[in-house]
N, C-alpha and C positions, 0 to 999 in steps of 0.2 A: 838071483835072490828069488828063492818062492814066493814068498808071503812078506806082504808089508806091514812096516810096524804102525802103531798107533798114532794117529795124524799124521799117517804117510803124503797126504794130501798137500799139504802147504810145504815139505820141500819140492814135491813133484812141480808143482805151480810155478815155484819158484826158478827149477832147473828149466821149465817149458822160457818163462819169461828171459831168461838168461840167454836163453840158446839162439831163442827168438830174436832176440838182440844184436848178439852178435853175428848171426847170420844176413840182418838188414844191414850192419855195419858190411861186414864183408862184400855186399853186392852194391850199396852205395857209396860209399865212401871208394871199394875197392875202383871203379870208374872214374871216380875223381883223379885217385891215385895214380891210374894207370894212363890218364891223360896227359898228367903233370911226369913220367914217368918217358912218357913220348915226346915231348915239348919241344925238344931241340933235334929233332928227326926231320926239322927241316929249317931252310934260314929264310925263310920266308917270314918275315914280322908282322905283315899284316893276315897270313895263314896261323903262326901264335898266338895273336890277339883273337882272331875265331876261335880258336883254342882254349882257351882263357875264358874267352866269354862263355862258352858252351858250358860249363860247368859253375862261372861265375853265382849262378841265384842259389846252387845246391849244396858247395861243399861245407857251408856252416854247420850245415842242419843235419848232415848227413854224421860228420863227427859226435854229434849229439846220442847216436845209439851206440858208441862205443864207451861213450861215459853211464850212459845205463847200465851197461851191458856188466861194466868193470863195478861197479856202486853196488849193482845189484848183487855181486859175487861175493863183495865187502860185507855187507851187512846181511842176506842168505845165509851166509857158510863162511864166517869168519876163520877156522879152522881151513878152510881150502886157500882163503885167502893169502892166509902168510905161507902155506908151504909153496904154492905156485908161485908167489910174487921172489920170495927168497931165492928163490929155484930158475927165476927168468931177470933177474935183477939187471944182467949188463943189457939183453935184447929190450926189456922194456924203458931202459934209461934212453937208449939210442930209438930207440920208437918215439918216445916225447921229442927227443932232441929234433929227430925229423919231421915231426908235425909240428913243431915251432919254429923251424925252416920256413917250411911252406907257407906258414901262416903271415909271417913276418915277408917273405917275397912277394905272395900275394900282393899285397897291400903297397909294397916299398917300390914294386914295376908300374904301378899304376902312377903312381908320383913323381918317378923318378925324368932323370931327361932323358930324351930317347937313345943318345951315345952311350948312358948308365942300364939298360934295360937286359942287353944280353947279359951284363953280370947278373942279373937278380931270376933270370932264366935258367939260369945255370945252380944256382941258387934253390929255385924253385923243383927242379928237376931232379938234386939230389938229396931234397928230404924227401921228396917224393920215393923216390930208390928207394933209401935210409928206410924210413919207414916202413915200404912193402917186405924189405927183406928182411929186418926184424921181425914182421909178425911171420912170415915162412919161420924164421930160425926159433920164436916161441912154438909152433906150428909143431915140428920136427924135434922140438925137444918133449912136447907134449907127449908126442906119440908113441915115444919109445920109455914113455913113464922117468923122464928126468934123469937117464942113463948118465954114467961119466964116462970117458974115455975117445980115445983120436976118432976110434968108428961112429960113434952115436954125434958126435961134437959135428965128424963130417956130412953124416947125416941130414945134421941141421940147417948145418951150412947148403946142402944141395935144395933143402927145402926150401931155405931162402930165395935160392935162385929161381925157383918152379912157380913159388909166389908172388915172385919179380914180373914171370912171362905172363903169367895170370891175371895181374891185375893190368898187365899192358893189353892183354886178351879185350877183357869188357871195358877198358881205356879207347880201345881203338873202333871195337862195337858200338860205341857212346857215338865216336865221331862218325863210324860209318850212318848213325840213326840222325845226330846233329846236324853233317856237314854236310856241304853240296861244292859239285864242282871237282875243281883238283883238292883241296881238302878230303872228300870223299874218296876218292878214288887212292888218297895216300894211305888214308885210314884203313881202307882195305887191305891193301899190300903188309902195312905192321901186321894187321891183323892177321893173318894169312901166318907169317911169319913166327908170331908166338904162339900161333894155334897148336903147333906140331911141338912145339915145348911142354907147353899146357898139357897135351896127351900126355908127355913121357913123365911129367910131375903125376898127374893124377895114378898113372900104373905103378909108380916107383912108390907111391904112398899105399894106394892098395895094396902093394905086396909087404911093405916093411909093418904096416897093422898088423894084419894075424902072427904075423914072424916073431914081431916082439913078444907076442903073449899067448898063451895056449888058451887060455879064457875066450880070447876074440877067435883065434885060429877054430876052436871049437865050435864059435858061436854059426861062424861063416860058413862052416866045411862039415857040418853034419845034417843027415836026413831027419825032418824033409826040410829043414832051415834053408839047406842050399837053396831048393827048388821055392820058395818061399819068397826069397830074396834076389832071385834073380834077375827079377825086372832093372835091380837097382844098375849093376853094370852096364846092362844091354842098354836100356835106355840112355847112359853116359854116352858109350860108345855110337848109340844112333847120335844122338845130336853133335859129336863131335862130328862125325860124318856130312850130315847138316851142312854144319858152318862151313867142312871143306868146298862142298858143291855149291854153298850160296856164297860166300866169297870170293869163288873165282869169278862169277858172272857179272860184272862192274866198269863197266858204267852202265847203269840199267833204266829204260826211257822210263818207266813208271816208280817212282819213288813211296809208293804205297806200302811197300814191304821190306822199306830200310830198316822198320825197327825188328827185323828174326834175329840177325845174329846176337843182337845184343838182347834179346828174349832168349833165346838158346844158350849164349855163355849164362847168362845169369840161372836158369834151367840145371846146370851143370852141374854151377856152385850148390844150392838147395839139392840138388841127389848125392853132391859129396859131403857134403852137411849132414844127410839124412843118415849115409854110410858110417861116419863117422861116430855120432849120436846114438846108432844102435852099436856099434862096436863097444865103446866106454860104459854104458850104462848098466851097471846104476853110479858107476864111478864119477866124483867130479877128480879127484887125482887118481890117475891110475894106477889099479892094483893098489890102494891103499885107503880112500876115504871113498865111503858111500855119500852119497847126498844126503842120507840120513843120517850117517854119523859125525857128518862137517856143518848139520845146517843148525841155526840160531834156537833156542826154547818156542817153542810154538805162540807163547803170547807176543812175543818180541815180532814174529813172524807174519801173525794177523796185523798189529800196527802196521807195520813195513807194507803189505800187504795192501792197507787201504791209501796208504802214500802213492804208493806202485800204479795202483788202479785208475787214482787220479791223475800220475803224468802221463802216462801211454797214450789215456784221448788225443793228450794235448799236443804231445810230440808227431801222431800218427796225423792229426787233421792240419800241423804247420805243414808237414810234408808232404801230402795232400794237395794242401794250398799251393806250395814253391809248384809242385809238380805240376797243378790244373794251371795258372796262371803263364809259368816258363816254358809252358809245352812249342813244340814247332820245333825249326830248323835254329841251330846258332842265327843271332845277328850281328852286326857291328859293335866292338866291343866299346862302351862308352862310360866315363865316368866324370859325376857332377859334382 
């Protein structure tokens, strides 16, 4: 799109606010996810309960930019709204369902008697799943613009799985930064583990983008766009590299630099975020609705707008807060 139309401003705001959203969803929450994802990777209960705790202060808060992020999309671009949601309807019902797993085991292992506990592990571990692999399988359906048929369906389904490894990725980067000990050193090894999945999710998505669409295929693959955009892969592939050579080196006497890997996975996500964002754009459906022709009346937009303004402080300084406060290693997981 050359030229933007008049008050192009207030959907741009609003695609930035959205994006922004769901990209802090993706790297926090995605670490919760991918903890509760690893949970039963070992039968160690008092090494779970570190587990637990480690994530324990964040993942309320952390859910909180995924309801921005969906709110925002709602009332923005009402018109994008029902085509996507229509369009993802079974993966997003099984997505609540899994984060009301979680949330409810959360709570139901901390209570429970300690002979009751591995069920609610088990419990906890499969909305964990549940959930990560829905958003792959919205992910994969997104990409290929809401295709039908066995290819794009399996498509999704692979994306599922790559967002499975992925959130186990900075799941396990969390504990390699949280945990000490054999907890760390287990962390490691998962970690290690989904790293080389994660590679072959992010390549198998970069190639199936341009594929789907001659619009993106174009966007990527002409001069001087390429050479423009190039730092974006290189940079991927460096820090995938990174994580290979700092995860092997573990048990490591200085603990001053546990928190790279999990600075580098999340690095990752934000450059496949960013890839992603310029591929679509100015689409919020692909190949079908501009951000301009799906967003709300521009008065509607300014209200929303000063709504908007005012919860972001709010949301960004509680998180903030968990974070300054929570900071350090796991402790003993305790509840009063």
């Amino acid at each position: 799109m050359d030229t933007l139309p008049p008050g192009a401003w207030l959907p741009i705001t609003f695609a930035v606010l959205m994006a922004v959203a769901m990209l802090l969803y993706a790297v926090l929450d995605g670490f919760d996810l991918g903890v509760g994802i690893l949970l039963r990777g070992t039968d160690d209960e008092a090494m779970r309960d570190r587990m637990v705790a480690s994530i324990g202060p964040f993942w309320d808060a952390n859910e909180t930019w995924l309801v921005l992020g969906v709110g925002l999309l709602l009332v923005a671009f009402p018109a994008a709204h029902g085509v996507i949601l229509t369009a993802l309807y079974i993966p997003v019902a099984l997505m609540l369902m899994g984060l009301i797993l979680r949330g409810v085991a959360f709570e139901f292992r901390a209570k429970a008697p300690v002979t009751q506990k591995p069920r609610w592990d088990v419990v906890f571990q499969g909305g964990s799943i549940l959930a990560a692999f829905s958003q792959g399988w919205m992910l994969g359906s997104y990409i290929l613009g809401f295709a039908e048929g066995w290819l794009a369906f399996g498509f999704a389904m692979l994306t599922g799985i790559f967002t499975v490894s992925a959130y186990a990725l900075i799941g396990a980067c969390w504990l390699v930064w949280r945990g000490e000990g054999p907890l760390q050193l287990l962390a490691a090894t998962w970690a290690r583990r989904a790293l080389y999945i994660s590679w072959a999710g992010v390549l198998a998505v970069s190639a199936a983008t341009p594929i789907a669409s001659p619009r993106i295929f174009e966007r990527w693959f002409s001069m001087p766009d390429t050479l423009a955009l190039a730092p974006i892969p290189l940079a991927t592939g460096a820090l995938f590299l990174l994580l290979h050579i700092f995860l092997r080196r573990f048990p490591r006497a200085d603990n001053s630099l546990d928190w790279v890997p999990f600075a580098a996975t999340a690095a990752i996500f934000v450059l496949c975020f960013q890839g992603l964002a310029y591929s679509f754009w100015p689409y919020v459906v692909p190949e079908k609705l501009t951000i301009f022709q799906a967003a709300s009346a521009p008065e509607s937009l300014v209200i929303i707008l000063v709504g908007a303004l005012a919860v972001l402080p709010m949301i960004g300084l509680y998180t903030f807060f968990i974070w300054r406060i929570f900071g350090g290693k796991a402790k003993e997981l305790r509840y009063y």
